[in-house]
C-alpha positions as CSV (number, residue, x, y, z in Angstrom):
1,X,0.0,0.0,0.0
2,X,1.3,3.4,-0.8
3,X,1.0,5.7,2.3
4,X,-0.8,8.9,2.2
5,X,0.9,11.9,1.8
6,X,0.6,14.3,5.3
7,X,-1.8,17.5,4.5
8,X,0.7,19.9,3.9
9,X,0.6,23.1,6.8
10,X,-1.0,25.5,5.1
11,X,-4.1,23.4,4.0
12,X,-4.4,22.0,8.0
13,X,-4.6,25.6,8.9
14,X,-7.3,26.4,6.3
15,X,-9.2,23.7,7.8
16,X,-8.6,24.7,11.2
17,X,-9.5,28.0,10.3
18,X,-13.0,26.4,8.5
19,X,-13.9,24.4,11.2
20,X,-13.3,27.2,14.2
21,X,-16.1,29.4,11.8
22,X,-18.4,26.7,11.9
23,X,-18.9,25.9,16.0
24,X,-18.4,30.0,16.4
25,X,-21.1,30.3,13.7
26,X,-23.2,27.6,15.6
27,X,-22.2,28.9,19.5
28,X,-23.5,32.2,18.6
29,X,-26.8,30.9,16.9
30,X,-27.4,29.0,20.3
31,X,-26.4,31.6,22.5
32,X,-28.7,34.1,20.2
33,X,-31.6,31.5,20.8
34,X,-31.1,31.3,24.7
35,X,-30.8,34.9,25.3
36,X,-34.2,35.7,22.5
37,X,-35.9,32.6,24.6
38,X,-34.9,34.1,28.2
39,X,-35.8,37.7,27.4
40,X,-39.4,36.4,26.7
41,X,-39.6,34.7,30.2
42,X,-40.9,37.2,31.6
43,X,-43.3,36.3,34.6
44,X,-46.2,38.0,35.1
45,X,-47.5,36.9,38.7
46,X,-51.1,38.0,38.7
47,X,-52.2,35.9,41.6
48,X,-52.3,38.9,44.3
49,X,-54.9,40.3,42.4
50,X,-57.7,39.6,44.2
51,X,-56.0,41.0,47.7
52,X,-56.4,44.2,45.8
53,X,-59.5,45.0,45.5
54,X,-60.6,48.5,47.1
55,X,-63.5,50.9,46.3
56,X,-63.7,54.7,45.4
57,X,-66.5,55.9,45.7
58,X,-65.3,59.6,44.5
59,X,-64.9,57.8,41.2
60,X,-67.5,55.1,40.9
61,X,-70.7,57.2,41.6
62,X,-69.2,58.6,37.3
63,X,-69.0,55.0,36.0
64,X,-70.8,54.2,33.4
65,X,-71.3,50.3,34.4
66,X,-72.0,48.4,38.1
67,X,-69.3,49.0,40.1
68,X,-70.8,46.0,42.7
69,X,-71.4,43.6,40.2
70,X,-68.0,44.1,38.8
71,X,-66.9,43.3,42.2
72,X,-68.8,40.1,42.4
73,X,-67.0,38.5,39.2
74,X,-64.0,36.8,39.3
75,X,-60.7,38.7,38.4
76,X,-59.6,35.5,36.7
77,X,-63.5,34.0,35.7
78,X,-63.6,31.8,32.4
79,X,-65.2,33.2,29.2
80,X,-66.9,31.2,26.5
81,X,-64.6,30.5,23.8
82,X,-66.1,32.5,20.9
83,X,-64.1,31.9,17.6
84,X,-65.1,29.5,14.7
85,X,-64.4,26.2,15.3
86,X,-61.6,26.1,12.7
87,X,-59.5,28.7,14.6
88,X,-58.0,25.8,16.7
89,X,-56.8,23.7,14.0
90,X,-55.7,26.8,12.0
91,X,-53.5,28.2,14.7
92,X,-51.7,24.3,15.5
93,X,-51.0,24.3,12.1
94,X,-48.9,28.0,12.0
95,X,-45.0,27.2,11.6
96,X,-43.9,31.0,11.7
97,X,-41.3,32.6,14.3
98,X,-44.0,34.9,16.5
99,X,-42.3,38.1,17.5
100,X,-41.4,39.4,21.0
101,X,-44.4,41.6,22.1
102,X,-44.9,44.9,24.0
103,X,-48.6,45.0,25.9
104,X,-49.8,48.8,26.5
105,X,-52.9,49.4,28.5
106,X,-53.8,52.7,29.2
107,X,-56.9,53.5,31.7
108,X,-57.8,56.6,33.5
109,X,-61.0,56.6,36.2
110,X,-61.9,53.0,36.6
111,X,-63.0,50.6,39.2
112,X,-59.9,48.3,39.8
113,X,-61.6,44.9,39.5
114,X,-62.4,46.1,36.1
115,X,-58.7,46.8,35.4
116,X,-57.5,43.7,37.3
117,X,-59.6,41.2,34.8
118,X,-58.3,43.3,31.8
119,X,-54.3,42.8,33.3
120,X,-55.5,38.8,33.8
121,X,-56.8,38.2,30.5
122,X,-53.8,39.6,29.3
123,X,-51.6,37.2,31.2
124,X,-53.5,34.3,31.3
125,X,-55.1,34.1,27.6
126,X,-51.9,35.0,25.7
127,X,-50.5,31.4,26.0
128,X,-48.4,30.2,24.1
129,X,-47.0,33.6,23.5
130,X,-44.3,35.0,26.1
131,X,-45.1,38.5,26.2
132,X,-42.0,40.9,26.9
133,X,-43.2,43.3,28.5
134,X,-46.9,45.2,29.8
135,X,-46.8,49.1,30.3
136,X,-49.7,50.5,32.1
137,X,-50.5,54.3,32.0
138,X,-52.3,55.5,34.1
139,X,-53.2,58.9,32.5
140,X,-54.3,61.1,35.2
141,X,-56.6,58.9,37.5
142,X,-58.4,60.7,40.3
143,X,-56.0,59.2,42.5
144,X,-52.6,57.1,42.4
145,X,-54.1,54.2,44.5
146,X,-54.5,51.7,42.2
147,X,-51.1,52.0,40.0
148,X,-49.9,52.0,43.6
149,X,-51.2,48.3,44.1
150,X,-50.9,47.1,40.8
151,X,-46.7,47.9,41.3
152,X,-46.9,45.2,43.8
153,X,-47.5,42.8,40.7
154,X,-44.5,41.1,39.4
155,X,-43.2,42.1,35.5
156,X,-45.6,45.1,35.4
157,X,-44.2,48.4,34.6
158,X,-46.2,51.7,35.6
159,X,-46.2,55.0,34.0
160,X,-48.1,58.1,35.5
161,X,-49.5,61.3,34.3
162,X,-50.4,63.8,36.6
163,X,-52.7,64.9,34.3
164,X,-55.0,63.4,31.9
165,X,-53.2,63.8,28.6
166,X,-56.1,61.7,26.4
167,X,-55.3,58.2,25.1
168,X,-53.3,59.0,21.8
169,X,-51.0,60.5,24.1
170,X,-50.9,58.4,26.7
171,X,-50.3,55.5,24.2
172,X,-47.8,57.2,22.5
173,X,-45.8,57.3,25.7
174,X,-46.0,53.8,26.1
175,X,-45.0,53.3,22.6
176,X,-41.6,55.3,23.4
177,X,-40.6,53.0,25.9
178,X,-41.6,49.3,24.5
179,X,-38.8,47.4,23.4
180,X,-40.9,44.2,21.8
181,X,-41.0,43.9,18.0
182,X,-45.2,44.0,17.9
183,X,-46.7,46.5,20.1
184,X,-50.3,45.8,21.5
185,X,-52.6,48.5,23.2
186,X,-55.3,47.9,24.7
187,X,-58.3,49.4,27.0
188,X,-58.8,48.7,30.3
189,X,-62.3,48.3,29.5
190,X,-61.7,45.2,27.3
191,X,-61.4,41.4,27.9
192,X,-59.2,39.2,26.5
193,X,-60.8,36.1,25.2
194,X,-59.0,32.6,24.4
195,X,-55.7,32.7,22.3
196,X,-56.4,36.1,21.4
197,X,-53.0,37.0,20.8
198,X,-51.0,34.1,18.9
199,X,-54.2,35.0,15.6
200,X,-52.6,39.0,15.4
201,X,-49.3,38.4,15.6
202,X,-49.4,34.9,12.9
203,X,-51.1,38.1,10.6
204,X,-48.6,40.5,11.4
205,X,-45.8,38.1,10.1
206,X,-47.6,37.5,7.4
207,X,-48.8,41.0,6.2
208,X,-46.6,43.2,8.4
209,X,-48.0,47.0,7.4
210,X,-50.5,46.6,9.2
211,X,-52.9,47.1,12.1
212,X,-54.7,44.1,12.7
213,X,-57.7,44.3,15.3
214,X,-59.8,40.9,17.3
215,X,-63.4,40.5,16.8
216,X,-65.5,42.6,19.7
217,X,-68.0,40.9,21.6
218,X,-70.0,42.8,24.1
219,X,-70.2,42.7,28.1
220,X,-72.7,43.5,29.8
221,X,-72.3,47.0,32.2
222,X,-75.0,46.0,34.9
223,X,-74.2,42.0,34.3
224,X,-70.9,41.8,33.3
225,X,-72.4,39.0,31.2
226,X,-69.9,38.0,28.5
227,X,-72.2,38.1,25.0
228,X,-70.6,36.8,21.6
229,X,-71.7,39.4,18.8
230,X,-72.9,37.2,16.0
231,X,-73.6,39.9,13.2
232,X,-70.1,40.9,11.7
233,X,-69.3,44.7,11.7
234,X,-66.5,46.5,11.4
235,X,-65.3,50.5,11.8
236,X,-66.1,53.3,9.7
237,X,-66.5,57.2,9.8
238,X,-69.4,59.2,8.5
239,X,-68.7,62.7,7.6
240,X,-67.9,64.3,10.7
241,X,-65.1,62.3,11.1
242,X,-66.7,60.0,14.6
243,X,-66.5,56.5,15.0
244,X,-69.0,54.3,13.2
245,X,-69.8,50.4,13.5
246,X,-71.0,49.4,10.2
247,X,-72.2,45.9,9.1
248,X,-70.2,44.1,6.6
249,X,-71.5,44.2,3.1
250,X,-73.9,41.3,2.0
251,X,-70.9,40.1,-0.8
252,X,-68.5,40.4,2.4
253,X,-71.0,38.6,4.5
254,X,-70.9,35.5,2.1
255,X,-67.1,35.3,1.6
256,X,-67.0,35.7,5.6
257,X,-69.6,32.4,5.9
258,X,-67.5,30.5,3.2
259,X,-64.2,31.8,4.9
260,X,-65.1,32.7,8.0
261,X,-60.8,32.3,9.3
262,X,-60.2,35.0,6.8
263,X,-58.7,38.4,8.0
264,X,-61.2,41.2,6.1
265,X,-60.3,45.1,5.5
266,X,-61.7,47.9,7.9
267,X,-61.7,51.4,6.6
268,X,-61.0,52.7,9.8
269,X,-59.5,50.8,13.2
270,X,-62.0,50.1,16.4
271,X,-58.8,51.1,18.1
272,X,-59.7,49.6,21.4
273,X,-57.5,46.4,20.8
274,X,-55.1,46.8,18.4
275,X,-51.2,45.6,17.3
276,X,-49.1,46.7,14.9
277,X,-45.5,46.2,13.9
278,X,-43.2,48.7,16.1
279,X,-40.9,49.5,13.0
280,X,-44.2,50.0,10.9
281,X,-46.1,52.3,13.8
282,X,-42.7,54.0,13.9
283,X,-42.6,54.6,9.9
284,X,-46.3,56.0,10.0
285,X,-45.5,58.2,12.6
286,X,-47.0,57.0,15.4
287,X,-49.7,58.7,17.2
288,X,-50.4,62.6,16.1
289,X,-50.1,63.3,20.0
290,X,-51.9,67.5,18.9
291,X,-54.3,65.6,18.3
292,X,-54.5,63.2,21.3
293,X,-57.0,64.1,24.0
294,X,-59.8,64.2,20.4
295,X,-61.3,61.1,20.7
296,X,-60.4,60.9,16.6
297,X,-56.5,59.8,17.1
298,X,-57.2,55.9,15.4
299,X,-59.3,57.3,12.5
300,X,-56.0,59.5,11.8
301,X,-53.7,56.6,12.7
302,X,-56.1,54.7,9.9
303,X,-56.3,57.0,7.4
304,X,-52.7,57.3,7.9
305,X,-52.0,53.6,7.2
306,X,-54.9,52.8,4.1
307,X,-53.4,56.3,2.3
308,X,-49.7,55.5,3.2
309,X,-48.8,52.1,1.5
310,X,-50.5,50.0,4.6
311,X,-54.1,48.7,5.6
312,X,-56.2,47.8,8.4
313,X,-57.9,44.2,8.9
314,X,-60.0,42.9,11.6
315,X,-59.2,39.3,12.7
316,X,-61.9,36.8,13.2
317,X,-60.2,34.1,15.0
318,X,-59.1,36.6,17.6
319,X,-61.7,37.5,19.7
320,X,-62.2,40.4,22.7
321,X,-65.0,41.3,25.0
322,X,-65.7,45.4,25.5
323,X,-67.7,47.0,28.4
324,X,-71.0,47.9,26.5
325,X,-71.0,51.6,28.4
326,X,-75.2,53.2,28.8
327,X,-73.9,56.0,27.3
328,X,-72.6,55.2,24.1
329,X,-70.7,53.2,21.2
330,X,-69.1,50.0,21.7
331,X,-65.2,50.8,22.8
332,X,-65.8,54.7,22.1
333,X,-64.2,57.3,24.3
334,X,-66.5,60.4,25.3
335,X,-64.2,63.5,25.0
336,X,-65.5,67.3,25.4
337,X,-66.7,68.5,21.9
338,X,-63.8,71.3,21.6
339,X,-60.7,69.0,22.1
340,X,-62.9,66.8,19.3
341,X,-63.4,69.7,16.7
342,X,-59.8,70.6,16.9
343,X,-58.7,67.1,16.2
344,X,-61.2,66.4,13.3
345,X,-60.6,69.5,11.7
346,X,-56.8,68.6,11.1
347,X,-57.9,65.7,10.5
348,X,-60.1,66.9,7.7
349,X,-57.2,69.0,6.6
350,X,-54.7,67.1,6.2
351,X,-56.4,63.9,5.1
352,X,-59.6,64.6,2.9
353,X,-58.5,66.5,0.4
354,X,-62.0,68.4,-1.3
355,X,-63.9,65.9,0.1
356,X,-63.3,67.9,3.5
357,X,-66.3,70.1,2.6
358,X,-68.9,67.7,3.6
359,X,-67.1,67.7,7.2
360,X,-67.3,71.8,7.5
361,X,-71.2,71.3,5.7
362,X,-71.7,69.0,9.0
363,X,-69.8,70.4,11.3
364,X,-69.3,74.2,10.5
365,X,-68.7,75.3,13.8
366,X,-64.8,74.1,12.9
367,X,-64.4,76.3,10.9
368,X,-64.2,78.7,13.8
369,X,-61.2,76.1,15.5
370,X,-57.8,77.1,15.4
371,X,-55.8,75.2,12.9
372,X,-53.3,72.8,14.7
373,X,-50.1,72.5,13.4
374,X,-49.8,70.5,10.4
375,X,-46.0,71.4,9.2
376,X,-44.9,68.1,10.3
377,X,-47.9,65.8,9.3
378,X,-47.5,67.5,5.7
379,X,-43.8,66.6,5.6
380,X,-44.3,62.9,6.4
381,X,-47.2,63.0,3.9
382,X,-45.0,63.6,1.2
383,X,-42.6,61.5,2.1
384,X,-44.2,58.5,2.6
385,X,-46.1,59.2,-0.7
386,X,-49.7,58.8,0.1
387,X,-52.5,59.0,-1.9
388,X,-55.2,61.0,-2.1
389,X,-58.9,60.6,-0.3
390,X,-60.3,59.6,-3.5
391,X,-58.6,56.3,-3.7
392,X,-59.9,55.5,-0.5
393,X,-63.6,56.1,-1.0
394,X,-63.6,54.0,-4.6
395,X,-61.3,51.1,-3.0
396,X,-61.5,51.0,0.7
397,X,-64.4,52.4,1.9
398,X,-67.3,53.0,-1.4
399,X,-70.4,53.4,1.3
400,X,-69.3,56.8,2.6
401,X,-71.3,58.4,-0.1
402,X,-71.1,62.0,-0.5
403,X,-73.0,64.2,0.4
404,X,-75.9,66.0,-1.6
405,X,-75.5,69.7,-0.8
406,X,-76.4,72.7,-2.9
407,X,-72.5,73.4,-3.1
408,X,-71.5,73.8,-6.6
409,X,-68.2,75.2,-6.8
410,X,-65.8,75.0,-4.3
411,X,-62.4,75.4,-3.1
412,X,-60.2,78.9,-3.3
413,X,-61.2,81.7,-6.0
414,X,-57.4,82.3,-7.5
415,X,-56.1,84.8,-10.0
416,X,-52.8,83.8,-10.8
417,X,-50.5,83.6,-7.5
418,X,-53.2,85.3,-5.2
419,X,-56.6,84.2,-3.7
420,X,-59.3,85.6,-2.2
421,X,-59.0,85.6,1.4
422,X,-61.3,86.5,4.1
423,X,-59.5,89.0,6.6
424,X,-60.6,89.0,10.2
425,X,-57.8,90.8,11.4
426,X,-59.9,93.8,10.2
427,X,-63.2,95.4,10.5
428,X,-65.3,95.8,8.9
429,X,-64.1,92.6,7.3
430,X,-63.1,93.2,3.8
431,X,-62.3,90.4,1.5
432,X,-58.5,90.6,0.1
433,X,-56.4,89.2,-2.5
434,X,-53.7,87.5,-0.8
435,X,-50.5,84.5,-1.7
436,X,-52.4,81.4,-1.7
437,X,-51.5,79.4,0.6
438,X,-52.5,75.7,0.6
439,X,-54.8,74.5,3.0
440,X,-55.4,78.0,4.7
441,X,-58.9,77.9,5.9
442,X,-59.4,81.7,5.1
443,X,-59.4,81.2,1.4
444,X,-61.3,78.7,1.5
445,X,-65.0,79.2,-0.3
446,X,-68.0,77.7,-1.0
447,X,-70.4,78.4,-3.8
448,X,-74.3,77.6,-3.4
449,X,-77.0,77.6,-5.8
450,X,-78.9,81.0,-5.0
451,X,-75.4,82.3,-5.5
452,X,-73.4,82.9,-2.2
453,X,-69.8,82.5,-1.9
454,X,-69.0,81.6,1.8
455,X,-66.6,81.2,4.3
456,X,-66.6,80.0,7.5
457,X,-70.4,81.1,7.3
458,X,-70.0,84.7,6.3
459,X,-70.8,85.6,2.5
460,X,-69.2,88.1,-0.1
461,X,-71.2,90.7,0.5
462,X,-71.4,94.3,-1.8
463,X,-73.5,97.4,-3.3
464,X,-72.4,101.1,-4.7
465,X,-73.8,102.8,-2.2
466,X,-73.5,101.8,1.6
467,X,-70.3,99.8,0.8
468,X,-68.9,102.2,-2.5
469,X,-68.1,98.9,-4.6
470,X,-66.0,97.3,-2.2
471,X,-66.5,93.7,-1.6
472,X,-67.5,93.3,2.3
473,X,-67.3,90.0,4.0
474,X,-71.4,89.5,6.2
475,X,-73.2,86.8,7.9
476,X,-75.3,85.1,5.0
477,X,-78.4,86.4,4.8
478,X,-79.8,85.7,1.2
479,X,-79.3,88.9,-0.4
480,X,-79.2,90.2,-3.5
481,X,-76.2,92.0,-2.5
482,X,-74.1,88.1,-1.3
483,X,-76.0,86.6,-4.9
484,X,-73.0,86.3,-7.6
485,X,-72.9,84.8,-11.1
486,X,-70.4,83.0,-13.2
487,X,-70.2,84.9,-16.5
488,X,-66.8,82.9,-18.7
489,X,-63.9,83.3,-16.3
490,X,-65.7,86.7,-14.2
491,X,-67.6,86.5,-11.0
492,X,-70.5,88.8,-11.6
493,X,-72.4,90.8,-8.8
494,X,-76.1,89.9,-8.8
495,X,-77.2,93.4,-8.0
496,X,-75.5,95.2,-10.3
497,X,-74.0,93.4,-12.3
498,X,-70.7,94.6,-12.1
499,X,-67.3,92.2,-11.5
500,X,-65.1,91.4,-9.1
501,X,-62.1,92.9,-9.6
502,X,-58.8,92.9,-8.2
503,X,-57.2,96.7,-9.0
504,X,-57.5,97.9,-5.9
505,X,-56.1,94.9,-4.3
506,X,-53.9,96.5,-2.0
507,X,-56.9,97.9,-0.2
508,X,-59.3,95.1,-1.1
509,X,-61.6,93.3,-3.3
510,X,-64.3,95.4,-5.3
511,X,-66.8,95.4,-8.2
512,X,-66.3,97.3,-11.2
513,X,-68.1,97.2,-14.8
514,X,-66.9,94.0,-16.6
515,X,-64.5,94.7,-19.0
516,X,-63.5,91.9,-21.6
517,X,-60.7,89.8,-20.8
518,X,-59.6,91.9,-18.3
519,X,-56.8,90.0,-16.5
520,X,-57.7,91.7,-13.2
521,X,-61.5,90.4,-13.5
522,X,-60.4,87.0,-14.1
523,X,-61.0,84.1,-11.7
524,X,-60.3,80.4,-10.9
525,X,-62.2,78.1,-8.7
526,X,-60.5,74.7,-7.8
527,X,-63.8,73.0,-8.4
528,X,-66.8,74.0,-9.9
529,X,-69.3,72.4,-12.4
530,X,-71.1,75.1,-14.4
531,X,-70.7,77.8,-12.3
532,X,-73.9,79.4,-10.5
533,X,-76.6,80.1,-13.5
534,X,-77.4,83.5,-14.1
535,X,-80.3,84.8,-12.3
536,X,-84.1,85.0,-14.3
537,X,-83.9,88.6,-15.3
538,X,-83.9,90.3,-18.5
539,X,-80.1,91.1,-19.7
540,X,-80.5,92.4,-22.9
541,X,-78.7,95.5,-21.7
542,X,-75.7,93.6,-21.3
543,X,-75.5,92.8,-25.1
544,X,-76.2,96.9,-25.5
545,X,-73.1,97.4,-23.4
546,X,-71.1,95.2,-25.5
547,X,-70.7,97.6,-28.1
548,X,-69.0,99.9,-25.7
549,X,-66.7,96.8,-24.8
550,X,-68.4,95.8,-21.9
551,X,-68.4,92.2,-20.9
């Protein structure tokens, strides 16, 4: 036999070399594993509980639910297991990786028993998930008592506002400090049902720009009787931008009994339960924390998401109970009717595009609302490349019709690099020419079908005698003196048939005899049809005029 040759040195060391990679390669993967799998381990000891119990009766005697009977149910009671039959099977079968998750529940006055079941159904019906972390905010309870007691509780962490700051913002705070890879928020007026968890997260890893929401069933606020909601609804908006439940259409209602595992599309998140991605939320912006305390943060947060490359689904084989208040929608927050219009007014602005005129036609009084600051929600706009409203009306959400109104032009009235502008800042108010600027709700109009041209409900408003031609800005009042026409490109007084015209534009608008093509009687409006018609008088004069070069 002919011996082997010895490996020469430099090929030993290559394989030394080789072979060191390798177990480093596979140390590291199994240290990587042990570290992911003991950072998950969190325990959550929720057994003390039920030695926590206390009453207030300072904050109690404003609850919209029993307060005694609540204190009669178990903090840790079973619930009927409410998802489709198939959800069991479907969810054994799911190979994926589920990500490390951060719980935030935020709560302000509540009876603790109601907040203790929340924190238990949490804990207890999240198997076999190993949830990171849970972040409570306490956002300004009457008192500190019960984030007091609930620090007693192992693996909870406790953040508390002085002050109530309103839930985007007391969310987004909890957002800034979670570490997990999905965040969760929830209301402390929810209850967790069976495996609610592991059914969000499998559809997260599977379509991760999302926000992905359980089904809602209802509990009872005098019984605290758990009911599954059989009809299937999701969330939607009407026209002044609040919170609807609307039943699923009767072609969504089939595909739901012939695949009733499937996630569907919501136009706009019940935001009650909700998770999302961290890296995604972060992308989108998070929570518009102006905008917080306005009871409209999730329909911006939706709006946000469907317009911005991302959509919203509702998943039936997770499953959640909400407290079904006396006093209003399922899982929606009463908040006082200012902080609202301020919200839904940027809202409007910065999301609605036209269609925001049907907000102001049913909610006018915001036109009178300060405009929050929308630099920064315009800049991430554009550079996440959203689309506009339209798309989501004729894709996402087709039964928000429009409204019929007897608007027929609308938008602002431009002449070139100036628009007409309503001027408060002066009295009596006197309607100016000014640099458009986009989205300023002073130039802002709306043409109607008698004629007027309003803003913020005051009309154009003129005559040659009290007013000597200039163009006043009035409470609507149908007058001739607020009726206008559209005559080619000029705006035509009704009264006297004279145009508007910019030439005296560094005092204000006026009316002056039409002149053809004159470049200072010449108006643009972002929207219109036909124009209001001319009124049903004789203008026969007109054509005499035209031989003089009238128009």
């Amino acid at each position: 036999m002919k011996k082997r040759k010895p490996l020469n040195k430099p090929a030993l060391f290559l394989i030394f070399i080789i072979s060191a990679f390798l177990v480093y390669q596979l140390m590291w993967a199994l240290m990587k594993e042990f570290y992911r799998r003991s950072e998950q381990k969190v325990i959550f000891d929720v057994s003390g509980l039920k030695k926590l119990l206390f009453v207030n009766d300072k904050i109690t005697q404003h609850l919209d639910y029993s307060v005694s009977k609540s204190l009669s149910v178990s903090y840790n009671r079973d619930l009927p297991d409410t998802r489709h039959s198939g959800c069991k099977s479907l969810l054994s079968n799911a190979k994926l990786q589920l990500p490390s998750v951060s719980i935030i529940i935020t709560y302000q006055e509540i009876d603790i028993s109601v907040l203790h079941r929340n924190i238990a159904s949490v804990v207890h019906r999240s198997k076999p998930v190993n949830i990171k972390e849970i972040i409570l905010i306490d956002d300004g309870s009457f008192d500190a008592q019960a984030g007091k007691l609930l620090q007693q509780v192992q693996g909870i962490k406790i953040i508390r506002n002085k002050s109530p700051k309103g839930r985007g913002v007391a969310r987004a705070q909890g957002a800034t400090v979670a570490s997990g890879e999905v965040i969760v928020f929830i209301d402390s007026l929810s209850e967790l049902n069976v495996d609610w968890l592991s059914p969000l997260l499998n559809r997260l890893t599977e379509s991760p720009r999302s926000l992905v929401s359980p089904v809602f069933d209802v509990i009872d606020s005098d019984t605290f009787e758990y009911k599954p909601r059989l009809s299937i609804h999701k969330g939607g908006i009407d026209w002044s931008l609040q919170f609807q439940w609307i039943e699923i259409s009767s072609k969504a209602r089939s595909t739901a009994a012939s695949e009733p595992l499937i996630p569907f599309k919501s136009p706009i998140l019940p935001g009650a339960v909700f998770a999302v991605r961290r890296d995604f939320f972060n992308w989108l912006g998070k929570y518009d924390v102006s905008i917080g305390a306005s009871g409209v943060e999730d329909i911006d947060l939706s709006l946000r998401a469907w317009l911005c490359g991302g959509k919203v689904e509702i998943v039936p084989c997770s499953r959640a109970g909400l407290i079904q208040t006396s006093k209003g929608q399922l899982g929606v927050k009463r908040v006082p009717f200012s902080s609202y219009l301020k919200g839904a007014k940027k809202v409007a602005e910065l999301w609605l595009d036209d269609y925001k005129r049907f907000f102001y036609a049913v909610r006018p009084s915001a036109r009178m609302q300060t405009l929050l600051n929308m630099t920064i929600s315009r800049r991430l706009k554009e550079k996440n490349k959203c689309v506009g409203f339209k798309w989501f009306l004729s894709t996402v959400y087709p039964q928000l019709l429009p409204l019929v109104t007897d608007e027929i032009a609308f938008g602002v009235i431009r002449q070139q690099d100036v628009c007409v502008e309503l001027d408060p800042g002066q009295m009596p108010l006197i309607a100016k020419p000014r640099p458009c600027t986009t989205g300023k709700d002073s130039q802002e109009w709306s043409w109607r079908k008698k004629g007027m041209i309003v803003s913020n409900g005051m009309c154009l408003t003129s005559d040659l005698g009290n007013m000597h031609g200039f163009v006043m800005v009035q409470f609507c009042q149908d007058l001739t003196s607020q009726a206008w026409y559209r005559l080619g490109l000029t705006i035509v007084h009704q009264e006297s048939n004279f145009c508007l015209d910019s030439a005296r534009g560094d005092v204000g608008l006026v009316i002056s005899v039409c002149v053809q093509d004159s470049p200072t009687q010449t108006w643009h409006v972002s929207s219109e049809t036909a124009g209001p018609p001319s009124p049903d008088r004789d203008f026969s004069f007109l054509e005499e005029k035209s031989q003089l070069e009238f128009f």
